[in-house]
C-alpha positions in Angstrom: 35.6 2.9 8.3 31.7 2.4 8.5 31.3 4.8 5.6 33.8 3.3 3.6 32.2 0.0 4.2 29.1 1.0 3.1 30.1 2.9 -0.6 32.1 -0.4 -0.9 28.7 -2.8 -0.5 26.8 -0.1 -2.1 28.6 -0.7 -5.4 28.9 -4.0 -4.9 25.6 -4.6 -4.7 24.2 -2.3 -6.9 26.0 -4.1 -9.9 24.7 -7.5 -8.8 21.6 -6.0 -8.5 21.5 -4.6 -12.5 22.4 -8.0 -14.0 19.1 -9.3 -15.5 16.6 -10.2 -13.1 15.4 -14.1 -12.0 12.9 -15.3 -9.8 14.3 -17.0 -7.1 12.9 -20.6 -5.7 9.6 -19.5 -3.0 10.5 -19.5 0.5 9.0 -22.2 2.5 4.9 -21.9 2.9 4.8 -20.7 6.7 0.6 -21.6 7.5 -1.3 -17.9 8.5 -1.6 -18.2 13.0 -5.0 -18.9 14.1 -7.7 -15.8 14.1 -8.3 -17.0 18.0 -5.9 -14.3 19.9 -7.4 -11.3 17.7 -10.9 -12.4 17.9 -10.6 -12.0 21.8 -9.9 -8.4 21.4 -13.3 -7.8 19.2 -17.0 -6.4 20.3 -19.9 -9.0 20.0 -20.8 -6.6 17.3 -18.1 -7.2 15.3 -17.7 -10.7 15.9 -21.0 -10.9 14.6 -20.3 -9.0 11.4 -17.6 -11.6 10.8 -19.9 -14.3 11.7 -22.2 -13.5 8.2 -18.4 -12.7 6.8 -17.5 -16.0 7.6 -20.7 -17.2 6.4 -20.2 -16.0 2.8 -16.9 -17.3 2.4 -17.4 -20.8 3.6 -16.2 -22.3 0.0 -15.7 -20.7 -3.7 -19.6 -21.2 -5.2 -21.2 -19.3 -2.4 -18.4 -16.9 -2.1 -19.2 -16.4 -6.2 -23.1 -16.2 -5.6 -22.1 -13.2 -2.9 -20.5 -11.1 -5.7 -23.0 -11.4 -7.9 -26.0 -10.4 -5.6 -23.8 -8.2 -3.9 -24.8 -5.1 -6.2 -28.5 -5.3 -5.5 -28.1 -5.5 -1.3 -29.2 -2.3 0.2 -26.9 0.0 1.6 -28.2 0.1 5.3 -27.2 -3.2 5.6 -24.2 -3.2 4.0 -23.6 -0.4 6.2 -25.3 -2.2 8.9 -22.7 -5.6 9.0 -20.2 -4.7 7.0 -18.9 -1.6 6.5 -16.8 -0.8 9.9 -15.2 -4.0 9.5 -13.6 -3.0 6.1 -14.3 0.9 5.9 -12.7 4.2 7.9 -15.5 6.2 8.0 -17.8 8.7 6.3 -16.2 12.2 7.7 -12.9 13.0 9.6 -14.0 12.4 13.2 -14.6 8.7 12.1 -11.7 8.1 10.5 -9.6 9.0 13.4 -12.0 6.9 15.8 -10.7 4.2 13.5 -6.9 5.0 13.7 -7.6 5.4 17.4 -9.2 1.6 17.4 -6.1 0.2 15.5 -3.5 2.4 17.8 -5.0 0.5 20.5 -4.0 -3.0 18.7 -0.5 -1.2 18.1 -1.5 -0.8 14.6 -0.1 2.6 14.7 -0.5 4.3 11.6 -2.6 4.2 8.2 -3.0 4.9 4.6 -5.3 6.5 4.0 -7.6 6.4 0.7 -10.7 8.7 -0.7 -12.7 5.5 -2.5 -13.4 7.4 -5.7 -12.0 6.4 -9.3 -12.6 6.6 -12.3 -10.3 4.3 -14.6 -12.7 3.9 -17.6 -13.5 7.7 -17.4 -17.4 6.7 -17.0 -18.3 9.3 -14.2 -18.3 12.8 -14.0 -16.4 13.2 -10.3 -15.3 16.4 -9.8 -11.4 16.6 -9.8 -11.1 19.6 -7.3 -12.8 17.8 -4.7 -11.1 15.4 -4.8 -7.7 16.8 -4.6 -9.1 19.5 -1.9 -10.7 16.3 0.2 -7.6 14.5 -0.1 -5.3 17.1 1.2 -7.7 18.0 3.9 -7.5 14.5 5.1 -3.7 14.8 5.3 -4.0 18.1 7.6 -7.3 16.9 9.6 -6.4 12.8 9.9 -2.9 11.8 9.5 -1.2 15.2 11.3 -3.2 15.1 14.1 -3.3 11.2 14.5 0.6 11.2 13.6 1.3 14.1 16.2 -0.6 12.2 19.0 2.0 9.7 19.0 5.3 11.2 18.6 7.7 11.7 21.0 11.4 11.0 21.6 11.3 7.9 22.7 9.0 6.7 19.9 10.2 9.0 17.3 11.3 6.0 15.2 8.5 3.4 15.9 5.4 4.9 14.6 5.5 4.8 10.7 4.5 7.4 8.5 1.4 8.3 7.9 0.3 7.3 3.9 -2.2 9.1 1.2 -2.9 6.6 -1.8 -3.6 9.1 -4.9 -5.5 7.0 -7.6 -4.3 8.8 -11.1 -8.0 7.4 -12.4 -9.2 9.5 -9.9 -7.1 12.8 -10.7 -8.1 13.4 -14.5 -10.7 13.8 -16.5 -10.5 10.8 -19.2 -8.2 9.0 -17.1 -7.9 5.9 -19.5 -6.4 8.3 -22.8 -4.5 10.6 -20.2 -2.5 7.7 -19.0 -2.4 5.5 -22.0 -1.2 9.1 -23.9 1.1 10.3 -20.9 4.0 12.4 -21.8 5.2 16.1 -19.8 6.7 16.5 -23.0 4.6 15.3 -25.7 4.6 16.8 -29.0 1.0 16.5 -29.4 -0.7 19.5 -27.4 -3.2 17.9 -25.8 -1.4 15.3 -24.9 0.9 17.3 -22.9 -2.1 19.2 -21.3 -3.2 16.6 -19.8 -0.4 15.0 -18.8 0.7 18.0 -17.3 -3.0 18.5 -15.4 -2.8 15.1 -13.7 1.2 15.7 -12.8 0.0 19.1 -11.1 -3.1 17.3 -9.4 -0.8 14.8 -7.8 1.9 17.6 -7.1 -0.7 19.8 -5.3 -1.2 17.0 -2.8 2.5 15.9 -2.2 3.6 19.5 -2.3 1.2 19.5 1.3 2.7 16.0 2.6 6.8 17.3 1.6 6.1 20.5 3.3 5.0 18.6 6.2 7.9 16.4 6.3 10.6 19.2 5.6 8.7 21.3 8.9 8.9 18.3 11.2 12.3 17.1 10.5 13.5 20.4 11.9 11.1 19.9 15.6 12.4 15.9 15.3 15.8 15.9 13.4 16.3 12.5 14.4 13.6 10.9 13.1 14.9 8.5 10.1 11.6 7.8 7.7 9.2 10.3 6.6 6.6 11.3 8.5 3.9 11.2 5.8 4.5 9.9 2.2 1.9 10.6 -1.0 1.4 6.8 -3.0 0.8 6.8 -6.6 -1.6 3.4 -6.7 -1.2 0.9 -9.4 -3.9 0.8 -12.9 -4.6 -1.7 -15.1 -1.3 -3.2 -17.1 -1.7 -0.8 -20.3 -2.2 2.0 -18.3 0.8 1.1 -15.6 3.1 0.2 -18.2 2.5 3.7 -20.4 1.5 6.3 -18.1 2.0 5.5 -14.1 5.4 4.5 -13.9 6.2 7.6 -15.9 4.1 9.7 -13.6 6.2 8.0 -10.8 8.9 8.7 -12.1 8.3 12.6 -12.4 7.0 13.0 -9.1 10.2 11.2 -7.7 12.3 14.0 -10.0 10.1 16.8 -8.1 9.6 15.6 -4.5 12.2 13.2 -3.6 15.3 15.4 -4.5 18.7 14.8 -2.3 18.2 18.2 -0.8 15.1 16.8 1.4 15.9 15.0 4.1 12.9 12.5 3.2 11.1 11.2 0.2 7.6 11.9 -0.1 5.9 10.2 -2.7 6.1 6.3 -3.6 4.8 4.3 -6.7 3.2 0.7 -6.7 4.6 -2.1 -8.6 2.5 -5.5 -8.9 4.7 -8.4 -8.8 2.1 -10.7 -10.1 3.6 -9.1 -13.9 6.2 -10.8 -15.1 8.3 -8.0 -16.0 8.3 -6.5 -12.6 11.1 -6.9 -11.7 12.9 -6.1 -13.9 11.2 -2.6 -14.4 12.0 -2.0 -10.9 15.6 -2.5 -10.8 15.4 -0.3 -14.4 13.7 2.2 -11.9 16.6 2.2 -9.9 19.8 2.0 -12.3 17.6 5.4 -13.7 17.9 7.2 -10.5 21.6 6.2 -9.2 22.6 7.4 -12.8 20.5 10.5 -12.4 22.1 10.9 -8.6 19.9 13.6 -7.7 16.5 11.5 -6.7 15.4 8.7 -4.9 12.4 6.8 -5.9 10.2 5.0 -2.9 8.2 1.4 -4.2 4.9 0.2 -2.3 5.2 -4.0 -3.0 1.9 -5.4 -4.1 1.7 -8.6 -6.0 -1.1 -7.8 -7.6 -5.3 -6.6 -7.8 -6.5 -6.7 -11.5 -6.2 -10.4 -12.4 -9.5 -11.1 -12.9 -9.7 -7.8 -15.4 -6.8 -8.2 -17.3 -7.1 -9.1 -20.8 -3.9 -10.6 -21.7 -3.5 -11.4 -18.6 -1.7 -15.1 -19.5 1.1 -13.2 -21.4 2.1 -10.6 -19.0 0.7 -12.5 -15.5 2.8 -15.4 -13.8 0.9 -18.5 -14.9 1.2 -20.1 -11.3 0.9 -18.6 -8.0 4.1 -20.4 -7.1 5.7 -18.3 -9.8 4.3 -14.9 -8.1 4.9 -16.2 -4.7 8.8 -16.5 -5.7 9.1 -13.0 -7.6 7.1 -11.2 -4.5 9.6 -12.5 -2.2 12.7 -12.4 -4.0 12.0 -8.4 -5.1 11.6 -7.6 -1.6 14.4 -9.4 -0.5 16.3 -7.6 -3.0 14.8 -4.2 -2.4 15.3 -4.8 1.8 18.7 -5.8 1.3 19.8 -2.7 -0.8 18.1 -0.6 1.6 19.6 -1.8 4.5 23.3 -2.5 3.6 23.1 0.8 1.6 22.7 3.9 4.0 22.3 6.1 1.2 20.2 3.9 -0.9 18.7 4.8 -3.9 16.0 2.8 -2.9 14.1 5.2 -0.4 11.5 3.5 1.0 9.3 0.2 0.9 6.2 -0.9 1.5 5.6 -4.7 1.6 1.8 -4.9 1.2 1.2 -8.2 1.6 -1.6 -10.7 2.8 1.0 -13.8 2.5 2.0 -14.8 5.8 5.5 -16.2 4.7 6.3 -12.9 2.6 5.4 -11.0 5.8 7.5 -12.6 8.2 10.1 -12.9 6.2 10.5 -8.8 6.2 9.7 -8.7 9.5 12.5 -11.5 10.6 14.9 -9.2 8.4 13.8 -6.0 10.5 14.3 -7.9 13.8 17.4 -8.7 12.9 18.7 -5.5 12.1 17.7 -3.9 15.0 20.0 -0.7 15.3 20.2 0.1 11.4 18.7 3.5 10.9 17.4 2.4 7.4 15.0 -0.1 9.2 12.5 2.3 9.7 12.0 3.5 6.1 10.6 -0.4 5.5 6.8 -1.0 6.1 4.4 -3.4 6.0 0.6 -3.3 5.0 -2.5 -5.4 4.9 -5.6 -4.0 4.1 -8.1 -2.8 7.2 -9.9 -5.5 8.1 -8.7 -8.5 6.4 -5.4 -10.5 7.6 -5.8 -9.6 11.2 -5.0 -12.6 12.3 -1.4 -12.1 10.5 -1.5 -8.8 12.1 -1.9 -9.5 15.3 1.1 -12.5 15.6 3.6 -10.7 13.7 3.2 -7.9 16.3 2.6 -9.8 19.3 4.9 -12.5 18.7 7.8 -11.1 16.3 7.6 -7.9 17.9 6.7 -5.8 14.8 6.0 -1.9 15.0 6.6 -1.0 11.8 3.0 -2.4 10.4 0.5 -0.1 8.9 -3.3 -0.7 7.5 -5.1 0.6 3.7 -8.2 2.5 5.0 -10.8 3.5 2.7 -13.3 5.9 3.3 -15.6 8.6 1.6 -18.3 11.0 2.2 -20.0 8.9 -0.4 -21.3 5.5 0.7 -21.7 4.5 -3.0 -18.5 4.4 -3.4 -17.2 2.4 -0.8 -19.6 -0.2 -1.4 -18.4 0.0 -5.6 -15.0 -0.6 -3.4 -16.2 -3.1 -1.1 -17.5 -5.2 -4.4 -14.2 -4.6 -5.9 -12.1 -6.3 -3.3 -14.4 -9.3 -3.0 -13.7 -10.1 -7.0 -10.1 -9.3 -6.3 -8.6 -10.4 -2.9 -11.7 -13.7 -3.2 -9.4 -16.1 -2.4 -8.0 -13.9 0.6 -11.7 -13.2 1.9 -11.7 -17.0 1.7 -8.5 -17.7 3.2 -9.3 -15.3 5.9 -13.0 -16.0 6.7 -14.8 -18.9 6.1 -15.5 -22.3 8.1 -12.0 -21.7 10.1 -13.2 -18.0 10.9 -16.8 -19.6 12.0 -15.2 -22.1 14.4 -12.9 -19.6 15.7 -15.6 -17.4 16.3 -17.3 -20.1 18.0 -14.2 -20.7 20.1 -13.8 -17.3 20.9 -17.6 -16.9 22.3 -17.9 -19.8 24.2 
């Protein structure tokens, strides 16, 4: 009965679901909880860190002024005051010792990602490094840290454990490879390079599949993956030519029926306005394909500023984004759960939005015993939206929560990524920091 049920909603909703996409009116504005609860649980260190955060954010001009002089502040004190409140690490040992600090705030699991790219093909970063450093991270970070936690009992309440693969990163000339990308071009070099940035990514996820396909046999009744690959978004051009296609391959290679779990998603920013649409193409492709399942990471968006038609293919309001965000994963949480073989494989709702957040996280709570529940996520970036952190775990009892942590050997490069995320995720430094982070701390102190 239950399985005929579900075929029954599954084609029910699948058709609804391929009738041209809408965005739906934004769910109420819930306000982000006061910082105060988390703040308790930080060093004097890192309150202090935040203090100068807070200090940089307090409106837009100063915030401005920050990212411009930002480029000429000296490492050691970047490093200094800044970096452990928004970086992993600089080797494996510290990475851990920063999954072990966010296991100890129930944050229980991480993705994890090697801060080098190359999306304009400027500098000459060596691509076998890079995919050696990257799967080493998988065997020397997320196993161990992954392995630490499991047990029966908890087998479905620790997340997976997530490697972001930049394709900028994973090609020489990243900006032609992707903008030319075709396994089966007719133009030689074309399908050269396509084919050496599909077997850069594949060398990686062939590690993390192997991984999943060995553990499901020691914990058969675990219902996500235990670790997942994630193709990160590019620039619009390159998104809309080359990743989604990559995606797409990948999911043809890695997340085949015969596997009991996926192990590679793709990002789609919902800030575009043909989003959604693309995705639910994405998934009328696969369920007429029957033999993959493609996995999405939720993002609205990180290349605003940098787009250059960005009024013709970006929302022109935030309202506008706000409502596709929360209507795709709405639509993408209900498939998944009312589906038990959905084509839809797994989601990631990486989000800073408070309401978008909760919302997921009502949906989990209320679908408490569905085995699909575990194979939805959600994400904030390490370091920033703690405060939304902390309540949605201490007060909506959420365990399946996970936080982006960059690192690298190379402290260059996280402070290139460190000036990134200022110019795009400003208005969430604001929005997080400034004069309500100052009094808070303040509070918190005294």
């Amino acid at each position: 009965m239950y399985r005929h049920s579900i075929i029954k909603r599954s084609l029910s909703t699948t058709h609804k679901l391929l009738k041209p996409a809408s965005v739906m009116p934004a769910l109420q504005y819930k306000a982000p909880p006061s910082p105060d609860n988390y703040l308790k649980n930080l060093n004097k260190s890192d309150l202090f860190s935040l203090f100068l955060i807070g200090c940089c954010s307090i409106n837009k001009p100063i915030l401005n002024t920050v990212i411009k002089v930002f480029p000429y502040v000296p490492l050691p004190l970047i490093k200094t005051f800044v970096y452990n409140l928004y970086c992993g690490g600089e080797t494996f040992k510290e990475v851990l010792a920063t999954g072990e600090k966010l296991k100890k705030n129930c944050v229980n699991n991480m993705m994890l990602s090697l801060t080098i790219e190359d999306s304009e093909g400027t500098k000459n970063i060596d691509i076998d490094y890079i995919v050696s450093e990257t799967i080493s991270s998988v065997q020397n970070i997320l196993k161990p840290h992954l392995l630490s936690q499991l047990n029966e009992s908890t087998i479905n309440d620790i997340p997976p454990g997530y490697i972001a693969l930049k394709p900028s990163a994973l090609v020489k000339d990243p900006y032609n490879v992707l903008l030319n990308y075709d396994l089966n071009s007719s133009d030689p070099r074309h399908k050269k390079n396509s084919k050496e940035l599909f077997d850069n990514c594949s060398k990686i996820t062939e590690v993390v599949k192997d991984l999943n396909e060995e553990l499901s046999k020691i914990y058969p009744k675990r219902n996500s993956p235990f670790f997942i690959s994630t193709i990160d978004a590019e620039k619009f051009d390159l998104q809309e030519k080359g990743v989604y296609a990559l995606q797409r391959d990948l999911f043809k290679k890695f997340n085949l029926n015969k596997y009991k779990h996926i192990s590679v998603i793709g990002t789609w920013q919902l800030y575009l306005k043909n989003s959604k649409d693309l995705l639910l193409k994405e998934l009328q492709m696969a369920e007429n394909d029957g033999s993959y399942s493609l996995g999405c990471k939720l993002v609205r968006g990180a290349y605003i500023h940098s787009e250059a038609d960005r009024k013709d293919i970006i929302f022109n309001t935030k309202k506008d984004t706000d409502a596709n965000y929360d209507d795709t994963i709405n639509v993408v949480c209900e498939h998944l759960l009312n589906n038990k073989d959905s084509k839809f494989g797994h989601l990631v709702v990486a989000s800073h939005n408070y309401t978008s957040q909760l919302q997921v996280t009502k949906k989990l709570d209320e679908n408490k015993l569905n085995p699909n529940k575990a194979k939805i996520v959600l994400a904030q970036l390490y370091g920033m939206a703690d405060n939304i952190t902390y309540d949605l775990i201490h007060n909506h009892n959420c365990k399946n929560i996970i936080k982006y942590v960059p690192w690298s050997s190379d402290s260059y490069e996280t402070k290139d990524y460190l000036l990134r995320r200022l110019q795009e995720n400003g208005d969430a430094v604001r929005a997080d920091n400034g004069l309500p982070l100052l009094k808070a701390i303040f509070r918190s102190l005294f």
